[in-house]
SEKERO-233971 format. One record per residue (C-alpha): x, y, z. Coordinates in steps of 0.001 Angstrom, whole numbers, plus 500000, padded with zeros to 6 digits. Layout:
<atoms>
{{X Y Z}}
...
</atoms>
This chain:
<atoms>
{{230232 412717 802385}}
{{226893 413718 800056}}
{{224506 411480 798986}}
{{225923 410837 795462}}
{{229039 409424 796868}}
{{228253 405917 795373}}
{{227637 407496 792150}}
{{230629 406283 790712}}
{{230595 402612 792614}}
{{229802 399746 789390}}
{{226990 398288 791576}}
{{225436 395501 789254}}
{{222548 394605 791235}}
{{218948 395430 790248}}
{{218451 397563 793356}}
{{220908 399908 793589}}
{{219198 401575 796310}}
{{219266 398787 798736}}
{{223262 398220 797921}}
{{223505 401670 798774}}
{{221850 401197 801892}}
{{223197 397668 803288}}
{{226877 399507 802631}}
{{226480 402880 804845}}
{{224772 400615 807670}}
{{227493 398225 807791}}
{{230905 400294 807302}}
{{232093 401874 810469}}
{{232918 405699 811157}}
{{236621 406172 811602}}
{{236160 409621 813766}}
{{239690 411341 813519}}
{{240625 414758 815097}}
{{243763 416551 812931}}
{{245203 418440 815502}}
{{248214 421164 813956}}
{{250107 424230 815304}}
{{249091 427075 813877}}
{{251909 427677 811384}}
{{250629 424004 809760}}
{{247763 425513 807504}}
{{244810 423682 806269}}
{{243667 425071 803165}}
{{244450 424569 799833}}
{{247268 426586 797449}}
{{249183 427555 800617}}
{{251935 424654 800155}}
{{252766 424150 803927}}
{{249301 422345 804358}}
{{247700 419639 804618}}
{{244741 420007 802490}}
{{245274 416588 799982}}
{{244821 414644 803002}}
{{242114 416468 804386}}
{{240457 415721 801049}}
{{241928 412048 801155}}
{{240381 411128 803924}}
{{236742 412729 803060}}
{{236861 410990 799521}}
{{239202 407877 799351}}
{{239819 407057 795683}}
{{237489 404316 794258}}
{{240613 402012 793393}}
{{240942 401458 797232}}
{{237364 400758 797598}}
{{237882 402191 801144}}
{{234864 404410 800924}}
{{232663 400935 800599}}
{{234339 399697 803953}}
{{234708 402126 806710}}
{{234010 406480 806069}}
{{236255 409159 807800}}
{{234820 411747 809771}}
{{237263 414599 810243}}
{{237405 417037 812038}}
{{240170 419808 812182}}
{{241675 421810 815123}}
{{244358 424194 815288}}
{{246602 425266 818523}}
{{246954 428349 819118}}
{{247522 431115 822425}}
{{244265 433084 821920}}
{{241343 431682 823443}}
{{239468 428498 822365}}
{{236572 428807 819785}}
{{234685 426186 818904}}
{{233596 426419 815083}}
{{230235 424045 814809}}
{{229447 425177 811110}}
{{232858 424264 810109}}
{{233552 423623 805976}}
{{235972 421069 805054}}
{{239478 422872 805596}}
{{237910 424994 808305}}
{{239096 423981 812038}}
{{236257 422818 814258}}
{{238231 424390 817183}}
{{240323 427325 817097}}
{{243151 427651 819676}}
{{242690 424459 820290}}
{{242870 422876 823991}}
{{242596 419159 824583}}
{{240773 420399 827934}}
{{238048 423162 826515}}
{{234462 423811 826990}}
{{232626 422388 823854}}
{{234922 419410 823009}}
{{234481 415570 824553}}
{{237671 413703 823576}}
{{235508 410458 823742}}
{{233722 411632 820647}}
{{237088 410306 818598}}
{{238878 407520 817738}}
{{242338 408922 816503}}
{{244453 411541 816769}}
{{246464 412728 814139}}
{{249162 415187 815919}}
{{250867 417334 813601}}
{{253486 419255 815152}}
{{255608 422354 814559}}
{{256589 424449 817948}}
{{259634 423825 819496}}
{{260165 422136 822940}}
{{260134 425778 824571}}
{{257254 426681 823220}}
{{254163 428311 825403}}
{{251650 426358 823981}}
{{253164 423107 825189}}
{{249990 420778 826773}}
{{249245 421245 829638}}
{{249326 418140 832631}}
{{245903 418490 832450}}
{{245748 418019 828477}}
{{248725 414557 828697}}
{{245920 413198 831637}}
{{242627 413439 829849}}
{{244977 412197 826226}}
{{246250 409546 828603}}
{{243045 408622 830134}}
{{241581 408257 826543}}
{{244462 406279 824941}}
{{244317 403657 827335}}
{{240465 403286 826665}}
{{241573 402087 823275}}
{{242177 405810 821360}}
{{244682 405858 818898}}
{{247550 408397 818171}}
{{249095 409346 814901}}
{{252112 411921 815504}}
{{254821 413293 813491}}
{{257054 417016 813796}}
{{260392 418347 812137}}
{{263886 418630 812523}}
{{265115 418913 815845}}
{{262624 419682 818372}}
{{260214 420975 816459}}
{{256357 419402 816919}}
{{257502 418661 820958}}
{{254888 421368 822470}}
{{252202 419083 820898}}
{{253984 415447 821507}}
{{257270 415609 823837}}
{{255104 414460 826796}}
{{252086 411980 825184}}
{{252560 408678 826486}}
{{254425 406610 824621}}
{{254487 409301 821841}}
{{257239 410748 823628}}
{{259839 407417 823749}}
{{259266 406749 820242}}
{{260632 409645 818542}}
{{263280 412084 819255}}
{{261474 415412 820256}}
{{263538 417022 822434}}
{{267301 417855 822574}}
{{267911 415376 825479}}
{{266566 412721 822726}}
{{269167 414359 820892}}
{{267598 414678 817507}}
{{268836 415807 814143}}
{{269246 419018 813797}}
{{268442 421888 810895}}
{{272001 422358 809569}}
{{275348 420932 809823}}
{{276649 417077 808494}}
{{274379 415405 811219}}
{{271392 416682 809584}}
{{268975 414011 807821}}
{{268881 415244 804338}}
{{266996 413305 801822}}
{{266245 415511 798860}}
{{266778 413403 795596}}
{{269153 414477 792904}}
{{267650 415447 789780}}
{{269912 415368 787130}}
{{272812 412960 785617}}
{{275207 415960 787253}}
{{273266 415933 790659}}
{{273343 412297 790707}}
{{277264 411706 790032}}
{{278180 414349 792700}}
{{279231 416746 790303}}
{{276109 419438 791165}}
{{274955 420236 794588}}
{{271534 419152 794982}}
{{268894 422008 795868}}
{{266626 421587 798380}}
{{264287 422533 796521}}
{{263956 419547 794762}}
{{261987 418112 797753}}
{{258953 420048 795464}}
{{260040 418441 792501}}
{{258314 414321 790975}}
{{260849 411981 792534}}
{{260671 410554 796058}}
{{262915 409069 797904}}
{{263264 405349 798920}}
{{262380 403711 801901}}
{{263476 400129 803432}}
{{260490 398765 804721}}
{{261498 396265 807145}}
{{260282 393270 806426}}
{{260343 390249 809323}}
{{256979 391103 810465}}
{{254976 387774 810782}}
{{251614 386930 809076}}
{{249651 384027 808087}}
{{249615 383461 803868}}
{{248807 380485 802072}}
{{251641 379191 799366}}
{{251352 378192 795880}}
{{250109 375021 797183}}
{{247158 376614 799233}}
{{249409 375489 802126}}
{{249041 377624 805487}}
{{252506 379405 806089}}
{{253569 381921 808217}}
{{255701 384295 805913}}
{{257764 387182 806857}}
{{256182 390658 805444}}
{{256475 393897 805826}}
{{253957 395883 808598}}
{{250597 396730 807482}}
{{250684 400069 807548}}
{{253344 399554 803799}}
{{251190 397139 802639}}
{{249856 398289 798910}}
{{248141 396590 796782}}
{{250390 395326 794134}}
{{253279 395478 796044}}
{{254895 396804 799680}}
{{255243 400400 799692}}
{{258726 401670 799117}}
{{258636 405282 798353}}
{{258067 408734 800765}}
{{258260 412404 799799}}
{{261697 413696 800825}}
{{262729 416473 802571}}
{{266545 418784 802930}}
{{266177 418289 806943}}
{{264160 415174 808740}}
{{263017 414025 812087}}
{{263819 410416 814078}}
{{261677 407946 815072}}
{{263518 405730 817594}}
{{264885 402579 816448}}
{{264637 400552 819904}}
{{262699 401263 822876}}
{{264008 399973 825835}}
{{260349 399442 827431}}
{{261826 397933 830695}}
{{263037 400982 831192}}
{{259165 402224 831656}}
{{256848 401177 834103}}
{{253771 399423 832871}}
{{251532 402043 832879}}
{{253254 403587 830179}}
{{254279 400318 828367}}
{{251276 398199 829793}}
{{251310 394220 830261}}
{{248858 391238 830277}}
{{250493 387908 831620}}
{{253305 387746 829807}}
{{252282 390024 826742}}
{{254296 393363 826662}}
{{254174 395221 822940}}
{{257251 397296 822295}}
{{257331 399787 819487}}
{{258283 398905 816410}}
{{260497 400500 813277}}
{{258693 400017 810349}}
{{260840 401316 807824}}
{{264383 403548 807388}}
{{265197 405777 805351}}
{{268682 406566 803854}}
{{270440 410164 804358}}
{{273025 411635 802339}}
{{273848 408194 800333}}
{{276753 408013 798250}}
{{276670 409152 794474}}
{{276886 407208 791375}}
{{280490 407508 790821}}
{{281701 406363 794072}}
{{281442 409956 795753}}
{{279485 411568 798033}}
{{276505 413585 796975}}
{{276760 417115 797455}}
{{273466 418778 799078}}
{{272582 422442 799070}}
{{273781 423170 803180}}
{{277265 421534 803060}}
{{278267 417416 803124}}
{{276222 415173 805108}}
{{277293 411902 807181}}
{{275383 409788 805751}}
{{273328 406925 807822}}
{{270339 405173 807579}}
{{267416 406434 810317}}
{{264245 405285 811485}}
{{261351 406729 809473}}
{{258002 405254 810865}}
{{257307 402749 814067}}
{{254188 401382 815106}}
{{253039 400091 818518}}
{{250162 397821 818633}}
{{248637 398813 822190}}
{{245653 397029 821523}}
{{247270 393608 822405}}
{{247050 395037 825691}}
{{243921 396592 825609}}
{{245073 400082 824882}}
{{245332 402275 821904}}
{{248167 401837 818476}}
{{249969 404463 818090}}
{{251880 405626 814456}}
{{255410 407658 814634}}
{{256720 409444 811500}}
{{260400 410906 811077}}
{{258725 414155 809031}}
{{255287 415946 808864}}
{{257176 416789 805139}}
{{255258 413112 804135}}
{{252386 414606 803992}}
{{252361 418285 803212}}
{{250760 419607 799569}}
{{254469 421383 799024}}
{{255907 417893 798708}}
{{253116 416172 797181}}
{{251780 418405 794643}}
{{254812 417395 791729}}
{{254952 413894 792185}}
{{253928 411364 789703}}
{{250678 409406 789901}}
{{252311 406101 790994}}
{{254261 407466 793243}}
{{251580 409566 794703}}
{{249056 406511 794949}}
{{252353 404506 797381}}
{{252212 407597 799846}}
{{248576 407796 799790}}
{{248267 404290 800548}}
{{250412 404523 803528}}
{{248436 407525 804693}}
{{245035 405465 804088}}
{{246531 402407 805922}}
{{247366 404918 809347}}
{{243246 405467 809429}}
{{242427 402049 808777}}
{{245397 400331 811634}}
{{244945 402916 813823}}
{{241014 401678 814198}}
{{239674 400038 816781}}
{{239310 396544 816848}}
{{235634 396376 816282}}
{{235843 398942 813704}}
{{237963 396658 811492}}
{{236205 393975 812454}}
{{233214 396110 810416}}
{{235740 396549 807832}}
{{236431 393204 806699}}
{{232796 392617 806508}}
{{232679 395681 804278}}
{{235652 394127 801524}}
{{233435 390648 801594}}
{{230225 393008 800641}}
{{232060 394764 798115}}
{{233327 391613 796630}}
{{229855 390136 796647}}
{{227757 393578 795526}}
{{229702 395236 792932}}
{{231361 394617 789218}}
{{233234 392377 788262}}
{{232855 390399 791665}}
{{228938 390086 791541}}
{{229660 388873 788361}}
{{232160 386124 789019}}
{{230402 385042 792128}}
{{226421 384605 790787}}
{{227184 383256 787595}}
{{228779 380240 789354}}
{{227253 377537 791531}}
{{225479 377328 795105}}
{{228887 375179 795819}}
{{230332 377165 798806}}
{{233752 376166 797527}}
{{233628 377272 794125}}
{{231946 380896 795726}}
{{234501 381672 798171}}
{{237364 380730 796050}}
{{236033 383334 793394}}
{{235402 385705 796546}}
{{239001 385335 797519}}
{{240076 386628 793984}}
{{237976 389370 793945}}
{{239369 390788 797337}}
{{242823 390953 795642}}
{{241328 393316 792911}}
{{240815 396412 795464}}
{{242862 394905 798835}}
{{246848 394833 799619}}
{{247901 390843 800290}}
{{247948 391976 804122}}
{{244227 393208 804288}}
{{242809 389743 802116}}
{{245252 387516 804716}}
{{243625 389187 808038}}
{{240071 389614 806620}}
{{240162 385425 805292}}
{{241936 384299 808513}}
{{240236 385367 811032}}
{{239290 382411 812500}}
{{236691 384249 815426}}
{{233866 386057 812740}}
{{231289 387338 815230}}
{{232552 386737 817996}}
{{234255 389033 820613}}
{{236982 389698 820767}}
{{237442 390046 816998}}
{{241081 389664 816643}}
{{241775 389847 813078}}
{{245580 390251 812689}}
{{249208 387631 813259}}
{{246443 384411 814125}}
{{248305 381656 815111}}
{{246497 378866 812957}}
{{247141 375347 813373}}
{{249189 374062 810739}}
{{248614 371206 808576}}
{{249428 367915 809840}}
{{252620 366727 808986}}
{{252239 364068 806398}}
{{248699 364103 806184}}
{{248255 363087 802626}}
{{244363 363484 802972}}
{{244306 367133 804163}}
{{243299 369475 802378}}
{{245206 372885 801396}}
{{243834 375685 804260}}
{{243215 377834 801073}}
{{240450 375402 800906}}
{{239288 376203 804808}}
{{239220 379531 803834}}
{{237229 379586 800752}}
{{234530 377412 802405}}
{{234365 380100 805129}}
{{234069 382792 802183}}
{{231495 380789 800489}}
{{229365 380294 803601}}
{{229698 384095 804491}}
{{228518 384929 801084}}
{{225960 382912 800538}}
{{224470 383949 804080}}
{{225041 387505 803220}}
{{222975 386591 799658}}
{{220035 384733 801518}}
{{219572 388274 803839}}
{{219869 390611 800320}}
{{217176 388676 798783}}
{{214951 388644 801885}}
{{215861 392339 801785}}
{{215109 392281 798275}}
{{211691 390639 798399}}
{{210098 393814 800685}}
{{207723 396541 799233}}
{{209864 399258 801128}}
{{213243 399877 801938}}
{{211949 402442 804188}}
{{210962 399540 806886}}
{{214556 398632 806804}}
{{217263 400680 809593}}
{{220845 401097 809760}}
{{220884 399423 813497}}
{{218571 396282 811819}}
{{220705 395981 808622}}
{{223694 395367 810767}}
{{222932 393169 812787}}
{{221459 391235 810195}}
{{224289 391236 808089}}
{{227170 390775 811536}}
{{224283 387611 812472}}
{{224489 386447 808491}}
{{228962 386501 808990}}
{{228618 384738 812133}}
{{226174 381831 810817}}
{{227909 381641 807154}}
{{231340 381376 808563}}
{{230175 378584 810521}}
{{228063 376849 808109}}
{{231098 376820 805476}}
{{233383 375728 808262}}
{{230249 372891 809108}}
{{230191 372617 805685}}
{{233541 371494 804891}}
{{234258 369288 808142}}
{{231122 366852 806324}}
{{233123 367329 803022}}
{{236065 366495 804366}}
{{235163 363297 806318}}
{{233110 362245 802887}}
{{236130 362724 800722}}
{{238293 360723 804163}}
{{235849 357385 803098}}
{{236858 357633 799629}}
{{240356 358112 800141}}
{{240230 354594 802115}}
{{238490 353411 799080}}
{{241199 354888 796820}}
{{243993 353705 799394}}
{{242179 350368 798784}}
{{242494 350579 795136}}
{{246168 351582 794961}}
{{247346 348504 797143}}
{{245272 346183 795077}}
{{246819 346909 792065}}
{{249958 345945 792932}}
{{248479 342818 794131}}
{{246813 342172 790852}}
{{250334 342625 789156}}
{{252047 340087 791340}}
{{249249 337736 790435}}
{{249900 338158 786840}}
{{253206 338054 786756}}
{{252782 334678 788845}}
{{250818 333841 786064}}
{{253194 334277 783422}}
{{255672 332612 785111}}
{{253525 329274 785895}}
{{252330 329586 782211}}
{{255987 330005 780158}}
{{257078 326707 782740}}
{{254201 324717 781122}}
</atoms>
């Protein structure tokens, strides 16, 4: 990143500077290593490459406001047979390390915290890792590393992933996994018909059209658990779909699509493992899980079946992406997807903007889930100071009162205007700000009494918490504020003023609304008071009447 790459950012305060500043000190470093076979190119105008992401990740559109909260640092490296080179002076599409070894002189795995595994040799392949490369990726995984990995058809990308742990059981890599294959009507072909004739079965549909501005649908699956609040500010636990398809107006539902896919697995039968590759605590044992499917070969619009460029096609539905969440065992997440063909420039390039802003939210959300704990932790402090330091939010929020209420409920707003429902819901709900560990995602809140008349919505909770946080977080800016010098102030000192300011401001809110509560508790027994006597007073005057129409 340069230094203008907040030129863009609608900071409203007086000191820009100091915005700047509090924002680069406080949003973590996502270090990710792109590792690719060598026919998987990296620069632009080549078409089998991955150069949008490569410049997705180094400059995250502004709509996403991702670049405020956490900043990739990427780093490329590209297998090969020759022998390793390490490239220090590497430019952006450049590889860092030429025939790249997991096990070389000049690279320290520990200096990451994902891999993103792109494969493309077969399972036969020479440059398969090594058993020393699967130890030290091993090793490093269950220190909390996490894995992003996707191949081909068949078994192409298992060199790089057939034997990663866990990696290997949660998509089909090699043929014993039995995965779909390059031709014939088992083949996963999802290429999109482009015309009325194409679409009624009438036209065969070219594979080239996986080039072409339509995507294909996916079926995100949708009974993962999270805490939401209903229209009622109510706490609920709602059914949603996984994180990783979260967008920002609405789930995720569209992929590039490709003439001949890959497999994720659909159920992973982790008793068949030992713990060390499916690891437990007590009775906590993660499995991996589909996140979406994918339909191949689906029937036409006049009852027939599409016909596809390569002969018919059985069609099926098939796992597209799975996600394992290692870290409730104190390893690393790891990300599965059915084709590297999501996120090549070849099927990228044509598609419209919409479209194009779904997939590059998913790829976004891979970075961002595959973090570690602490760095989202970072994260979600990051949305609340972008909700608090830049337009409109610094708007809505300083124009209105000191009342930490009225502050965090406009703060809670403000995080819809740049976060998906799932990243508000696990940066609001963590009940555990500043302290460790910083579990952030699925917390099992108490629920609301049931028939408790006098307790307030948990929307409420939360935007108390919000306000607190805030207005902590406003009491450091102005101290900040008030100096001669931003030159006194450091990147280590800034944070843990700001992580210290979270900590107190979640608790005062929280301290803040207990003494509300119990005050607005005293004048409900007033009110209760109230309501009885009134229906008291009526008896007496209608005993009144009564005695008075007998006179």
């Amino acid at each position: 990143m340069n230094d203008n790459e907040f030129q863009n950012v609608p900071f409203t305060r007086t000191n820009r500077g100091l915005a700047e500043q509090i924002i680069r000190a406080v949003r973590p470093t996502l270090r990710i290593l792109i590792v690719v076979d060598s026919e998987v190119a990296l620069e632009p105008d080549t078409g089998f490459s991955l150069s949008r992401l490569i410049d997705l990740l180094n400059a995250p559109p502004l709509r996403t406001g991702l670049q405020l909260r956490a900043r990739m640092q990427v780093h490329l490296a590209q297998r090969g047979l020759g022998s390793p080179v390490v490239n220090p002076n590497a430019q952006r599409y450049e590889p860092t390390y030429e025939n790249f070894r997991f096990v070389m002189d000049g690279f320290n795995l520990d200096d990451y915290d994902e891999v993103w595994l792109f494969g493309f040799w077969g399972e036969e392949h020479p440059g398969t890792l090594t058993a020393a490369e699967v130890a030290a990726l091993s090793t490093w995984m269950d220190k909390g590393g996490g894995v992003f990995a996707t191949g081909a058809h068949g078994t192409l990308g298992a060199a790089l992933c057939k034997d990663v742990p866990r990696v290997r059981s949660m998509r089909r890599w090699i043929a014993a996994q039995h995965p779909p294959p390059q031709h014939g009507p088992e083949r996963h072909v999802t290429t999109q018909p482009a015309t009325a004739g194409q679409g009624a079965g009438y036209e065969i549909i070219p594979s080239a059209n996986e080039a072409d501005n339509i995507p294909k649908p996916i079926h995100p699956v949708t009974d993962f658990l999270r805490n939401d609040v209903d229209v009622q500010g109510r706490l609920v636990r709602i059914e949603s779909v996984h994180p990783l398809l979260c967008g920002i107006g609405s789930p995720i539902q569209v992929l590039p699509d490709h003439p001949n896919e890959g497999e994720v697995v659909d159920f992973v039968n982790i008793n068949a493992f030992d713990e060390a590759e499916y690891p437990r605590i007590n009775t906590t044992r993660p499995r991996p899980r589909v996140v979406a499917f994918a339909r191949s070969g689906r029937p036409a619009h006049s009852g027939a079946l599409l016909r596809y460029e390569g002969g018919p096609v059985n069609a099926r539905d098939f796992a597209t992406i799975s996600a394992y969440d290692g870290q409730q065992v104190d390893v690393g997440r790891v990300v599965v997807d059915s084709s590297l063909h999501h996120w090549l420039d070849q099927n990228l390039q044509g598609l419209a903007t919409e479209d194009l802003v779904q997939i590059q939210t998913y790829h976004l959300n891979v970075a961002v889930w595959l973090a570690r704990p602490e760095q989202r932790l970072r994260a979600a402090i990051g949305s609340i100071l972008t909700a608090t330091l830049v337009y409109p939010g610094v708007v809505e929020i300083h124009k209105r009162t000191d009342d930490l209420r009225v502050v965090g409920g406009a703060t809670f707003e403000n995080l819809h205007r740049f976060l998906s429902p799932c990243e508000v819901m696990t940066t609001v709900m963590n009940p555990h700000w500043g302290e460790e560990p910083p579990e952030l995602e699925d917390q099992e809140i108490e629920p609301l009494p049931e028939g408790c008349l006098s307790c307030p919505p948990w929307k409420e909770v939360m935007a108390y918490t919000l306000g607190g946080i805030v207005e902590s977080l406003r009491e450091v800016i102005a101290g900040y504020e008030r100096r001669r010098t931003l030159k006194t102030l450091d990147a280590e000192t800034i944070l843990a003023d700001v992580e210290a300011a979270v900590s107190t401001g979640a608790a005062g809110g929280r301290k803040q609304f207990a003494a509300d509560l119990r005050t607005s508790i005293e004048k409900a027994k007033s009110y209760a008071e109230y309501v009885e006597s009134l229906g008291g007073d009526r008896r007496k005057r209608e005993h009144a009447r009564e005695a008075k129409s007998r006179v």
